[in-house]
C-alpha positions as CSV (number, residue, x, y, z in Angstrom):
1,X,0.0,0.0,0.0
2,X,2.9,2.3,1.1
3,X,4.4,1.5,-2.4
4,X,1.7,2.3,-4.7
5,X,0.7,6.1,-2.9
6,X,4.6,6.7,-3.3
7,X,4.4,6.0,-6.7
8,X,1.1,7.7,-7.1
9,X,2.3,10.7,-5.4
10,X,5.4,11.1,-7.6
11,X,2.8,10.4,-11.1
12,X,0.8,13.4,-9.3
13,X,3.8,15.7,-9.1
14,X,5.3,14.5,-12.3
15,X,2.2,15.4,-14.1
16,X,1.5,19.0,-12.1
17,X,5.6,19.9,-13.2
18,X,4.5,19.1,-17.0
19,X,1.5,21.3,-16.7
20,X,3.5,24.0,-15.0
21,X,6.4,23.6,-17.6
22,X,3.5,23.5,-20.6
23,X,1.8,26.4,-19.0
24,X,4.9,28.7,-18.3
25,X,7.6,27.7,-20.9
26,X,5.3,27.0,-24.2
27,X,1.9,28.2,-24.6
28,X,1.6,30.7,-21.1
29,X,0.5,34.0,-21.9
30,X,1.1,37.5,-20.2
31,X,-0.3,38.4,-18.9
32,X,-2.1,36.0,-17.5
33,X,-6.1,36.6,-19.2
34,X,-8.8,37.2,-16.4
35,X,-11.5,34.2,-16.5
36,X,-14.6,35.0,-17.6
37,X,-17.5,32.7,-16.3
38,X,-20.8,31.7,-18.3
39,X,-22.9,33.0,-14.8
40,X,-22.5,34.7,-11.7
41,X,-22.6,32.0,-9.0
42,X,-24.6,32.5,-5.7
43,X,-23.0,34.1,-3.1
44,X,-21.4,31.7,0.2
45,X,-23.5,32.6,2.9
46,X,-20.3,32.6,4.8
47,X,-19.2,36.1,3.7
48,X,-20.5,38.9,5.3
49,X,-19.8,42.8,4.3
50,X,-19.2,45.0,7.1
51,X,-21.0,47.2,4.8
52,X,-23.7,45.9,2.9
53,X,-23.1,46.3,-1.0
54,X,-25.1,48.4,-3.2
55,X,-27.8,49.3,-0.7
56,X,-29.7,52.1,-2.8
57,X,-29.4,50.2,-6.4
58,X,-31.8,47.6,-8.3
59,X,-31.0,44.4,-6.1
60,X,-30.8,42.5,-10.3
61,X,-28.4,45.0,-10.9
62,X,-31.5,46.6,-14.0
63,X,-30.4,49.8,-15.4
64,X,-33.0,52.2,-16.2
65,X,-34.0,52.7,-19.7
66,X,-33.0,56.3,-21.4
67,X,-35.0,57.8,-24.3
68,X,-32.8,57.4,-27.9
69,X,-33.5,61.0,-28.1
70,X,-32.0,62.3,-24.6
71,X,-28.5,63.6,-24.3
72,X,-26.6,62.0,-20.7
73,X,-23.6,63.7,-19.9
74,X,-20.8,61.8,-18.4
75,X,-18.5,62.4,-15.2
76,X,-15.6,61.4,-14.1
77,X,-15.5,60.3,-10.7
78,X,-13.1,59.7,-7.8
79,X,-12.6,60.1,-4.2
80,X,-10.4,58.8,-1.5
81,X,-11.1,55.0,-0.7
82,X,-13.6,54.7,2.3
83,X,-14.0,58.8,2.2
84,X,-17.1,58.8,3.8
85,X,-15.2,57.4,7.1
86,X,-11.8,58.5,6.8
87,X,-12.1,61.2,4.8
88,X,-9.6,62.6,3.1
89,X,-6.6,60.4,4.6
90,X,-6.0,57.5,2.2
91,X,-6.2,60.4,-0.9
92,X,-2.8,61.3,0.7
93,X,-2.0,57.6,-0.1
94,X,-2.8,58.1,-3.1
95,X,-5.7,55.4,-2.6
96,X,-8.5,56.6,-4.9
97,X,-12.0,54.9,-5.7
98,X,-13.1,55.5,-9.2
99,X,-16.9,55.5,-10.9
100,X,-18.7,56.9,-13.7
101,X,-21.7,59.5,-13.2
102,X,-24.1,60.3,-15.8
103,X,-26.7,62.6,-15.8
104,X,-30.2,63.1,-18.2
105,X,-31.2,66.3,-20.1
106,X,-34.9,65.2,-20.7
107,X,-35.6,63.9,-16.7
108,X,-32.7,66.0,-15.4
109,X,-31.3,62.7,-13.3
110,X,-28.2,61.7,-12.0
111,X,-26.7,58.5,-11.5
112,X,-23.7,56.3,-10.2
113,X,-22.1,53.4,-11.7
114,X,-19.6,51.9,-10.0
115,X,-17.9,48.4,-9.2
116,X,-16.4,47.0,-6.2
117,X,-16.2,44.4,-3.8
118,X,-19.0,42.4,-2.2
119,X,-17.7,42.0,1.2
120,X,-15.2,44.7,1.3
121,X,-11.6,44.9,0.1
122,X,-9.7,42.8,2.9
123,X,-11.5,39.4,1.7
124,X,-10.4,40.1,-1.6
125,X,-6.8,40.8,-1.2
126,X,-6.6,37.6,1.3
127,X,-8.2,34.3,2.0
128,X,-10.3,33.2,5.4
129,X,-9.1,29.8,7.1
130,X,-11.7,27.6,7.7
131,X,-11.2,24.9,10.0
132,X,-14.0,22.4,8.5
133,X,-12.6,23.8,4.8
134,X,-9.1,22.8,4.6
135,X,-8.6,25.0,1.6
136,X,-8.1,28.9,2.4
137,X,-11.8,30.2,1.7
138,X,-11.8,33.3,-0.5
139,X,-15.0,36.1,-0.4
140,X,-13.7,37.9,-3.6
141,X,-16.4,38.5,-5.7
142,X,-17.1,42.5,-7.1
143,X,-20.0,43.6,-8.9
144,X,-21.1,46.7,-10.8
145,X,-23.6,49.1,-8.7
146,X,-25.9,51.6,-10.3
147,X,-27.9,54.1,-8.6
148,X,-29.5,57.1,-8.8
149,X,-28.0,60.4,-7.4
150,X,-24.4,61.9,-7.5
151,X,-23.2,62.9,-3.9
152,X,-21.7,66.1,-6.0
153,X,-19.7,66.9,-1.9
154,X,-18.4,63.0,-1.8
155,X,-16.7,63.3,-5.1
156,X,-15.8,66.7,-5.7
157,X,-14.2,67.5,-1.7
158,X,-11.6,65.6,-1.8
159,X,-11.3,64.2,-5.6
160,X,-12.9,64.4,-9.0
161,X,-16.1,65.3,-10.3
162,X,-15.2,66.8,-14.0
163,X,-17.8,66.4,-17.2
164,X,-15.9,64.3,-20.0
165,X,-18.5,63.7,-22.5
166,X,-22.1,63.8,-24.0
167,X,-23.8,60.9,-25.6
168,X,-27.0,59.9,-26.3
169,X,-30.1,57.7,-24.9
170,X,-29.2,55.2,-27.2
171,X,-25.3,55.4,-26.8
172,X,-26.3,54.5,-22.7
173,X,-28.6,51.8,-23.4
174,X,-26.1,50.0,-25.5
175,X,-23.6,50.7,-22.9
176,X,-26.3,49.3,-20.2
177,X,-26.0,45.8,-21.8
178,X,-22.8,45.6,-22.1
179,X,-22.6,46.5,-18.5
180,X,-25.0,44.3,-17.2
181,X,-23.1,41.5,-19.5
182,X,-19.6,42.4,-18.0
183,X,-20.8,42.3,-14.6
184,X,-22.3,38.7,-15.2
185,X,-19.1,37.4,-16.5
186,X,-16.3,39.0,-14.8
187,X,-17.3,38.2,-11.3
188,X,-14.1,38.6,-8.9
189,X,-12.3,41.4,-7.4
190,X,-8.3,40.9,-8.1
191,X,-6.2,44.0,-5.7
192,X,-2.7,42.9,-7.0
193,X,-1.2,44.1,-10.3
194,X,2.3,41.9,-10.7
195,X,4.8,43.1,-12.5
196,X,8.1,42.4,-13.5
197,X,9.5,45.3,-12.2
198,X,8.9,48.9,-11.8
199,X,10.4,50.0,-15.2
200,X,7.9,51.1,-18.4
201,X,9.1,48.3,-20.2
202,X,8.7,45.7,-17.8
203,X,6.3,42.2,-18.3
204,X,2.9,42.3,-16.5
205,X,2.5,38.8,-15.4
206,X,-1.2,39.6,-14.0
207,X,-3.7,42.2,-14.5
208,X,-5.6,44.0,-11.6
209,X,-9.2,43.7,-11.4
210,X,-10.9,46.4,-9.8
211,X,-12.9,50.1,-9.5
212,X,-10.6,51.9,-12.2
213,X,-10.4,48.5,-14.5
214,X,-14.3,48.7,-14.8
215,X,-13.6,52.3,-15.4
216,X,-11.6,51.8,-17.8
217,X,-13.6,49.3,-19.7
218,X,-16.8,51.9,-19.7
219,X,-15.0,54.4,-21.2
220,X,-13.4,52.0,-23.7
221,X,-17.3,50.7,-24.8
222,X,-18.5,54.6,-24.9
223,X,-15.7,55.0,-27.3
224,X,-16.5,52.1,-29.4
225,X,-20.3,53.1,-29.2
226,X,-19.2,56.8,-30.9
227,X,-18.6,58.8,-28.0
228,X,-16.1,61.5,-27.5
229,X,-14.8,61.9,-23.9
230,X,-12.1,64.4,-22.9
231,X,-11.0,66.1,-19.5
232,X,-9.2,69.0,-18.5
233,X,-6.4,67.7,-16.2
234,X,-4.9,64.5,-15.9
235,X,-6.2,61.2,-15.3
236,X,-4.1,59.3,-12.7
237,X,-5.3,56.1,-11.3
238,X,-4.8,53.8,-8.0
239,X,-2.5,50.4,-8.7
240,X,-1.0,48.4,-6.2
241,X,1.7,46.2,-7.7
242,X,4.0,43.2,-7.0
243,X,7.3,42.7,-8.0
244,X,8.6,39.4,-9.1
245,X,10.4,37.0,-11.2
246,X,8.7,34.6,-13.9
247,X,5.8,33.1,-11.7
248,X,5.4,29.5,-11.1
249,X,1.8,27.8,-11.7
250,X,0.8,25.7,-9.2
251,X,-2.7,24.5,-10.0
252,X,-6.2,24.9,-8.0
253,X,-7.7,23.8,-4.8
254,X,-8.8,20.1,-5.9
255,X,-4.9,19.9,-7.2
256,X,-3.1,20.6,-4.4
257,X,-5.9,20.6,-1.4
258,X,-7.1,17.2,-2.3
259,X,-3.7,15.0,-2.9
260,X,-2.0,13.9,-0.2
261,X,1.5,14.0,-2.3
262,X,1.2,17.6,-2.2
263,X,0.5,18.6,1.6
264,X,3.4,20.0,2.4
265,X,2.4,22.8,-0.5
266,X,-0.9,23.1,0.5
267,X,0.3,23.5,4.2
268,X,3.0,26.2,3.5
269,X,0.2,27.9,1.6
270,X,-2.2,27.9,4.5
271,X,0.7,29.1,6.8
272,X,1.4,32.1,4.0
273,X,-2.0,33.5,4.4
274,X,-2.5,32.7,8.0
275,X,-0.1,35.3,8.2
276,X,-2.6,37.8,6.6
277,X,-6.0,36.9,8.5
278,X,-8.5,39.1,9.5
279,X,-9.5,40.0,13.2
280,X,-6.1,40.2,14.7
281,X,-5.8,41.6,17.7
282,X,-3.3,44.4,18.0
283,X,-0.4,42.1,19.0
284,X,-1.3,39.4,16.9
285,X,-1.1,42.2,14.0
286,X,2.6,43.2,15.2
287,X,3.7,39.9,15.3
288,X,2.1,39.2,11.5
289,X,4.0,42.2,10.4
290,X,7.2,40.6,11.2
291,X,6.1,37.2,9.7
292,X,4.9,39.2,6.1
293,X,8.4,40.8,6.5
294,X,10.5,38.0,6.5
295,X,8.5,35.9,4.0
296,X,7.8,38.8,1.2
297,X,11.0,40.1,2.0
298,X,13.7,38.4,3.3
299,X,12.4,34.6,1.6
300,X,11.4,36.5,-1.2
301,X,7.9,34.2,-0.9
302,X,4.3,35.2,-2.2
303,X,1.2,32.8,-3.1
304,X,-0.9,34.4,-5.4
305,X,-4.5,33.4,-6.1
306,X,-5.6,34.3,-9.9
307,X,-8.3,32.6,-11.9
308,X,-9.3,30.1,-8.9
309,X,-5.8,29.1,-9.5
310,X,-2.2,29.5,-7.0
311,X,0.8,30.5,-8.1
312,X,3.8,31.4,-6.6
313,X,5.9,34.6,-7.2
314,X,9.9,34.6,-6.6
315,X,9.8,38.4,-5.0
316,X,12.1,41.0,-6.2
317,X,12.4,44.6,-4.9
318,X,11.0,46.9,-4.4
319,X,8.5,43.7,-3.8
320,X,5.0,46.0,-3.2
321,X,4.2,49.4,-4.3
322,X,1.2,51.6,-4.7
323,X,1.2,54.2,-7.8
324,X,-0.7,56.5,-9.2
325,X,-0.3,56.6,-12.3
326,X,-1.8,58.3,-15.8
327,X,-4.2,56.5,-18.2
328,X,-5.3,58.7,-21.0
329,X,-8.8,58.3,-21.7
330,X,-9.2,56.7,-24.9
């Protein structure tokens, strides 16, 4: 019996190093694409928002239907993350939320579209530990949220509130479906950009996926759709990045969670995150600080989780930076 899980195990780990090799030295991409799903599953019980998500919008996530004939003007908005309870503190982070406001000539309303987490940004940055789920646990689903109103003092205090286009009724309706089929399909919330390093020319190994990507990706569609969209200063936006070497791929929860060959990956994994779990107490915190330290740094050690998938990242310096850099509108 001991025999035949040995050479079991070593198939397993055989086959998981051709994968990685297939997937890294002949046919990888980068960076890496963001999955797209066919549907937006249901939502684990389990996770709870501090603050609940959406609260004023169309629990479906509808859109309401504009006239062809009306003309909606379109804002630029951002805002320190978390303004409304820290105010203007994480701005001088250079932390900044984005979202898109429109606003109709025929009704005269405003609106808000935005996308962010589900259950807050900490559970999508880093995995719970379950003791009954032996593999780390992630609440890290976003979603677009549209509502009436623009909070003209949330936006404009302490960031952006700047006109950068007119289109019409029709323009927004067509950008409503595509909205509503973007938010069905890309379902996650990804913090990390990873990067080679911090040099223009360096290779993104993995995307963000966030508020200013779904920005992004509106003003994009309003472009294709015939809009024109232009603003007076410059438009810098929040990343956070990693810095590393060539990642390593290896594999999802059933692959390294579920063989027994593998537990000494899935438990360095667990330890990695354990590092990085919620509800610390203040010396608990202190003492996790060191930990991160000595594994990002010092090991030069990181587990990513991208696609529903781990990889590992060989950290270089400056290993983790936050920028806020320009992207033109297009």
């Amino acid at each position: 019996m001991f025999h035949t899980e040995v050479v079991l195990g070593f198939k397993l780990l055989l086959f998981l190093h051709v994968v990685a090799q297939f997937r890294i030295n002949g046919q990888q991409k980068w960076p890496v694409p963001y999955r797209r799903f066919d549907r937006r599953p249901d939502v684990d019980s389990y996770c709870q928002a501090l603050y609940p998500f959406c609260p004023t919008g169309d629990p479906d996530g509808r859109i309401p239907y504009m006239r062809d004939s009306d003309t909606i003007s379109v804002y630029r908005l951002q805002t320190p993350v978390w303004e409304f309870k820290y105010g203007s503190l994480l701005g001088k982070f250079h932390i900044m939320h984005d979202a898109v406001g429109f606003s109709s000539a025929e009704t005269g309303a405003n609106y808000t579209m935005e996308w962010y987490e589900l259950f807050q940004l900490g559970n999508c940055t880093f995995p719970h530990l379950r003791q009954e789920v032996y593999a780390p646990f992630w609440c890290n689903q976003g979603a677009a949220c549209f509502f009436e109103g623009i909070d003209d003092l949330h936006w404009s205090q302490n960031g952006t509130l700047e006109k950068i286009g007119v289109i019409t009724g029709q323009q927004f309706n067509d950008m409503a479906r595509w909205v509503q089929d973007d938010n069905e399909t890309g379902i996650y919330y990804e913090t990390w950009a990873v990067r080679s390093d911090p040099s223009p020319n360096a290779t993104v190994w993995f995307e963000s996926y966030d508020c200013s990507q779904f920005v992004h990706r509106t003003y994009r569609k309003l472009t294709e759709l015939g809009a024109k969209l232009s603003s007076r200063s410059q438009t810098n936006y929040t990343k956070i990045y990693l810095y590393s070497g060539e990642p390593t791929y290896l594999g999802n929860d059933s692959a390294i969670f579920g063989q027994p060959a593998l537990k000494n990956l899935a438990s360095d994994i667990r330890k990695f995150y354990h590092t990085f779990r919620p509800h610390q107490t203040f010396a608990d915190a202190m003492i996790s600080l060191l930990e991160a330290f000595e594994t990002v740094v010092l090991e030069r050690s990181f587990y990513f989780y991208y696609n529903f998938e781990y990889w590992h990242l060989p950290m270089k310096p400056p290993y983790v930076r936050i920028t806020y850099e320009e992207v033109p509108l297009p």
